[in-house]
C-alpha positions in Angstrom: 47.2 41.7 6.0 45.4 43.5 3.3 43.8 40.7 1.9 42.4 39.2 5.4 41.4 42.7 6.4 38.9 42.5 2.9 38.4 39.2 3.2 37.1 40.3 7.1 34.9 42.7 5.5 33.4 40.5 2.8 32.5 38.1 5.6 30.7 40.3 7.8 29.1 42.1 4.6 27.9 38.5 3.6 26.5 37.6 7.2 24.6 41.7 7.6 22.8 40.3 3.9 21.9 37.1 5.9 20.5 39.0 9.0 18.5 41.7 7.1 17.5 38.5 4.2 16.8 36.3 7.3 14.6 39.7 9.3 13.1 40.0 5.7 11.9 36.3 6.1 10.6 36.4 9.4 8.2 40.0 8.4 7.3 38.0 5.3 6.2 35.0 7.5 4.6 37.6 10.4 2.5 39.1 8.1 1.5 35.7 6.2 0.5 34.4 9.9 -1.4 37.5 10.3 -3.6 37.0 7.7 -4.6 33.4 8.3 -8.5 33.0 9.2 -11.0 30.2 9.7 -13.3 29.3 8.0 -15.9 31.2 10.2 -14.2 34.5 9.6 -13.8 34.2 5.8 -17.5 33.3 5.9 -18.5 36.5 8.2 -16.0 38.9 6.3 -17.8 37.6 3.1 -21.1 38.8 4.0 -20.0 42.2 6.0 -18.7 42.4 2.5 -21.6 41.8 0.8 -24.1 43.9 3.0 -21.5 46.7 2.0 -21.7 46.6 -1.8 -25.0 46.0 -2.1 -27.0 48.0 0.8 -24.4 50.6 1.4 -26.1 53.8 3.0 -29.2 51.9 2.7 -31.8 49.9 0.9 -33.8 53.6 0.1 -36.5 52.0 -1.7 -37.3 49.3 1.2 -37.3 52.3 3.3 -39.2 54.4 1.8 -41.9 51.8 1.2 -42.1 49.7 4.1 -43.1 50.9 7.2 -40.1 50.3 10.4 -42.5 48.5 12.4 -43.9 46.2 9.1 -43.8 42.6 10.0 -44.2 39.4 7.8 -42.8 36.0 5.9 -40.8 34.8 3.3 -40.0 31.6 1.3 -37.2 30.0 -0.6 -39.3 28.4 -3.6 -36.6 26.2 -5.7 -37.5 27.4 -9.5 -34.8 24.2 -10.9 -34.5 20.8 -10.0 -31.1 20.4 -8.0 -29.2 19.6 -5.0 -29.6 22.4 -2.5 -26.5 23.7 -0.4 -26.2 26.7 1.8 -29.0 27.0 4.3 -26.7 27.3 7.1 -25.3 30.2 5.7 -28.6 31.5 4.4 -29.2 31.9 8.2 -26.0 33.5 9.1 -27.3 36.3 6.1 -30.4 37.1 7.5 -29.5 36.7 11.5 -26.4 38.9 10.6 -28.6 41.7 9.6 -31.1 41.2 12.0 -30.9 38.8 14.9 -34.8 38.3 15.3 -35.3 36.6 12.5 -37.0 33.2 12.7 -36.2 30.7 10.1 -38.0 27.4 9.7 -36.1 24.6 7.5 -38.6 22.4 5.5 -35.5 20.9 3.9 -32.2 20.3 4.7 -28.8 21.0 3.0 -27.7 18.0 0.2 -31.0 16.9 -0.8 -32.3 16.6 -4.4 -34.6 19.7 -4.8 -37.6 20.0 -7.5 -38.9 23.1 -9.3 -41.9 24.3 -6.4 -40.1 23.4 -3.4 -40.3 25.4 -0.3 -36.9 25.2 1.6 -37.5 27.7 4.6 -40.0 30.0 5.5 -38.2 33.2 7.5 -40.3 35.3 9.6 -39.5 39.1 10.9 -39.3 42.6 9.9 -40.1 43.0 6.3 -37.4 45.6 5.8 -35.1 42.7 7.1 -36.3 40.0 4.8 -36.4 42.0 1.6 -32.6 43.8 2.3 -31.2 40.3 3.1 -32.8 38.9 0.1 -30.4 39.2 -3.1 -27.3 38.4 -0.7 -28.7 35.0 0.5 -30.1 34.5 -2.9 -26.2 34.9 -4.4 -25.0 32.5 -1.9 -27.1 29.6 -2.2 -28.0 29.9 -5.8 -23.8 29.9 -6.1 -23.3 26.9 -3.8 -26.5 24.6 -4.9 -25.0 25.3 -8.6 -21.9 23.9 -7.4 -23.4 21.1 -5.6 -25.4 20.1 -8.4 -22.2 19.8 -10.7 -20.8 17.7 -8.5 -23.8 15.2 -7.9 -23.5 14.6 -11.8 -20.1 14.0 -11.8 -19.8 11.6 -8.9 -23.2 10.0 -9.7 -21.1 9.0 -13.5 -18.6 7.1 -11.2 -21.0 5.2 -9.6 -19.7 1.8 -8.8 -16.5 2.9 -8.4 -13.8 3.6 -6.1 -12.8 7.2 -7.7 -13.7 10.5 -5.6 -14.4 13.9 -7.6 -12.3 16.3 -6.2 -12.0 20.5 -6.6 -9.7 22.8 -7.3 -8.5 26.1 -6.5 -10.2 27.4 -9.5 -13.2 29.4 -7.1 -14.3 32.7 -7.2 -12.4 35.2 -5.0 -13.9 35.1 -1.5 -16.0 32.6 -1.9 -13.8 29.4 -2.0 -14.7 28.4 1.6 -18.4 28.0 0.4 -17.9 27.0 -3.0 -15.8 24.1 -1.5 -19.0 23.3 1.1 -21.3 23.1 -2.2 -18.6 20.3 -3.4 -19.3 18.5 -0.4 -22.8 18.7 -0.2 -22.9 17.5 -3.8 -21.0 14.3 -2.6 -17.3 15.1 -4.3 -14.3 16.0 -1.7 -12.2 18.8 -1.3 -8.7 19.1 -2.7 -6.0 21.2 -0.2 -8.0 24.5 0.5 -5.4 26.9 -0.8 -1.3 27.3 -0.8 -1.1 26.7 3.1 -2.6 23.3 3.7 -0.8 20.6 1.4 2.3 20.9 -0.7 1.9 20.6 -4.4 4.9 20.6 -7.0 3.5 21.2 -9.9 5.4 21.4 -13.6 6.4 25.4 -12.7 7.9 24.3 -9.1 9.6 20.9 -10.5 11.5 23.2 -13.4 12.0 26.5 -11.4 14.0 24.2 -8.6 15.7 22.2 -11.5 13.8 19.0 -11.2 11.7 16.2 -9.5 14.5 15.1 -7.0 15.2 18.4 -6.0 11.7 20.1 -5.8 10.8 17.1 -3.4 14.1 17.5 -0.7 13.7 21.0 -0.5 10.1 20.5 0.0 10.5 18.0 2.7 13.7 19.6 4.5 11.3 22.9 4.5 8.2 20.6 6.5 10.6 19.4 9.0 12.9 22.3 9.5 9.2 24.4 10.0 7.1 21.9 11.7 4.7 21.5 9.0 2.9 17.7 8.7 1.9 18.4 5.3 1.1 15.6 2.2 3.2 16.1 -0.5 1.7 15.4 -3.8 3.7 15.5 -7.2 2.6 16.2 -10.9 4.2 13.8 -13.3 3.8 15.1 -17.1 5.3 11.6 -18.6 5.6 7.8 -17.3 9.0 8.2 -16.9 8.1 11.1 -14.2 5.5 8.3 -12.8 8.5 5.7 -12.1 10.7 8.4 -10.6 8.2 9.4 -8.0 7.2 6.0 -7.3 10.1 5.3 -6.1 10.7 8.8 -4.1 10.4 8.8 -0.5 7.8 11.3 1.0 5.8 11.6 -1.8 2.1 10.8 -0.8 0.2 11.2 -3.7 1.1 11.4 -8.2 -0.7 13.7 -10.1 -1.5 12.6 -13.8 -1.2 15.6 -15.7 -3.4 15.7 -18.9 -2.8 11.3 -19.7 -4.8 9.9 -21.6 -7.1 7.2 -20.1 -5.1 4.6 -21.5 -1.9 6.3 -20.2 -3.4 6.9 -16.8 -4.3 3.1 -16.4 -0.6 2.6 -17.3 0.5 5.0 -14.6 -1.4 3.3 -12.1 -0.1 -0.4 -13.0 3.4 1.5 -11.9 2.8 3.2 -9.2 0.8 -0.3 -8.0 -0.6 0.9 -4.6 2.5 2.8 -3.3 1.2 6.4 -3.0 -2.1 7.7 -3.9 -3.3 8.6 -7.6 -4.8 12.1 -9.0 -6.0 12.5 -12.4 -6.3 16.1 -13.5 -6.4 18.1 -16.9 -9.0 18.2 -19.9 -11.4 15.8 -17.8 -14.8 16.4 -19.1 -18.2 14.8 -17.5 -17.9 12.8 -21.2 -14.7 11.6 -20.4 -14.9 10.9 -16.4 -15.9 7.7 -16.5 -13.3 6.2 -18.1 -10.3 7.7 -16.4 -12.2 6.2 -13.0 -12.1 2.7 -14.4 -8.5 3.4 -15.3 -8.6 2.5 -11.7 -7.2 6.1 -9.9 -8.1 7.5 -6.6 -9.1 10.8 -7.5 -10.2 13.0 -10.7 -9.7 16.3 -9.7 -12.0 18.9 -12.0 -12.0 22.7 -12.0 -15.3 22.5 -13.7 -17.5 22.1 -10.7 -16.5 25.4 -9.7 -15.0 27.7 -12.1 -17.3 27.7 -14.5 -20.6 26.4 -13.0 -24.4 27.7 -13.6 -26.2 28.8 -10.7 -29.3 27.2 -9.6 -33.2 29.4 -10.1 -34.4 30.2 -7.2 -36.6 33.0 -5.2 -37.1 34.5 -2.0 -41.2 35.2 -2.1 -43.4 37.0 0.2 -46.2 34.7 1.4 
């Protein structure tokens, strides 16, 4: 009797853990829900954001200088040939501050740019113009930058059937429009962060004690949560390549840092069966040749980690 009455206690000691682990779960997931936002509201909570480290209190100079009732134009001259990216939200900068604002595009977003250009003339309240100035500059000289990078690297696979891809290698707040520049320059977006695809990377695969068992547990997670996710898989040898060829639910391989000549290897396994990624120490220098190694996508950090921004002004006429 003593031993079934502690055996009765460890049971119902082990199934209160499970109910406060499982409540534990379920707050985890509330406040993960909670936090979820379009693309819209990332965009708008960038700028509030923006306004509120650089104009603060108030732009003092603009208003000590200008008077309230000063009306005028300005213009986006282009001071580096490029791709452009970001009028739309150029216009979200300058209406978000002032609503009157008229803004007349001379050219549109993903066209080649050349030093003297005149993108948009905006017309309204000169304290508007000059407060929204360096924020709008930020943004598109950030995203053109990035859409630039990516022409070049897509424009060195010309002829083939490779797609440049991103990363999540963006700078904090500005992945959604970072990612825009990437498709503006003509490359395609990789998942947009942790929630939209599931990628088991080398970390997962040994953390859940291998490639077999990172992929059931993250398919049984999908179905038992309703998730329609792709699943895509980083291999680190050929031998991983065979193994995930063969694996059920897998949608797409990820070549981790192969050599060209390994990563045309990888793809005479795989053969057609799930989609191809290359990824790791891939250089403009070097693109081309992983592309004719015949995979589907070359997925490079470069285009937005460390990418230079593209000259450009916002001049009174």
């Amino acid at each position: 009797m003593i031993v079934l009455s502690k055996l009765s206690n460890f049971v119902k000691n082990r199934l209160l853990l499970n109910f406060v682990d499982n409540q534990k779960y379920k707050n985890q997931e509330r406040i993960i829900k909670e936090r979820m936002k379009t693309k819209e509201q990332l965009i708008e909570d960038l700028i509030e954001l923006a306004f509120a480290e650089d104009i603060g209190d108030g732009d003092h100079t603009t208003l000590s200088t200008i008077p309230e009732d000063a009306y005028g134009k300005s213009k986006l001259l282009i001071k580096e040939d490029g791709i452009i990216s970001g009028i739309n939200v150029a216009i979200k900068v300058l209406k978000k501050l002032d609503p009157e604002i008229k803004v007349d595009v001379l050219i549109q977003d993903g066209s080649e740019v050349k030093k003297g250009d005149v993108v948009f003339v905006a017309e309204g309240r000169v304290r508007s113009l000059l407060m929204a100035e360096r924020t709008l500059l930020n943004i598109m000289q950030r995203m053109s930058g990035v859409a630039t990078m990516t022409k070049k690297f897509q424009e060195r696979l010309k002829g083939l059937n490779t797609k440049v891809l991103d990363t999540r290698k963006t700078t904090p707040g500005m992945r959604m429009l970072e990612k825009e520049g990437v498709k503006t320059g003509g490359g395609e977006n990789h998942r947009i962060g942790l929630f939209d695809m599931i990628l088991i990377k080398d970390n997962h695969i040994d953390f859940a004690g291998g490639i077999e068992k990172a992929v059931e547990r993250a398919l049984k997670y999908c179905k038992n949560n309703n998730k329609e996710l792709k699943v895509e898989v980083e291999a680190r040898t050929l031998d991983d390549v065979k193994k995930l060829t063969e694996i059920e639910g897998v949608d797409r391989i990820m070549f981790d840092n192969f050599t060209p000549e390994m990563t045309k290897e990888a793809v005479a396994i795989v053969g057609g069966k799930k989609e191809t990624e290359s990824s790791g120490g891939i250089t403009l220098e070097n693109l081309r040749a992983y592309g004719e190694a015949g995979v589907d996508y070359i997925s490079v950090g470069a285009l937005t980690h460390s990418v230079k921004g593209l000259d450009m002004s916002f001049k009174a006429i």
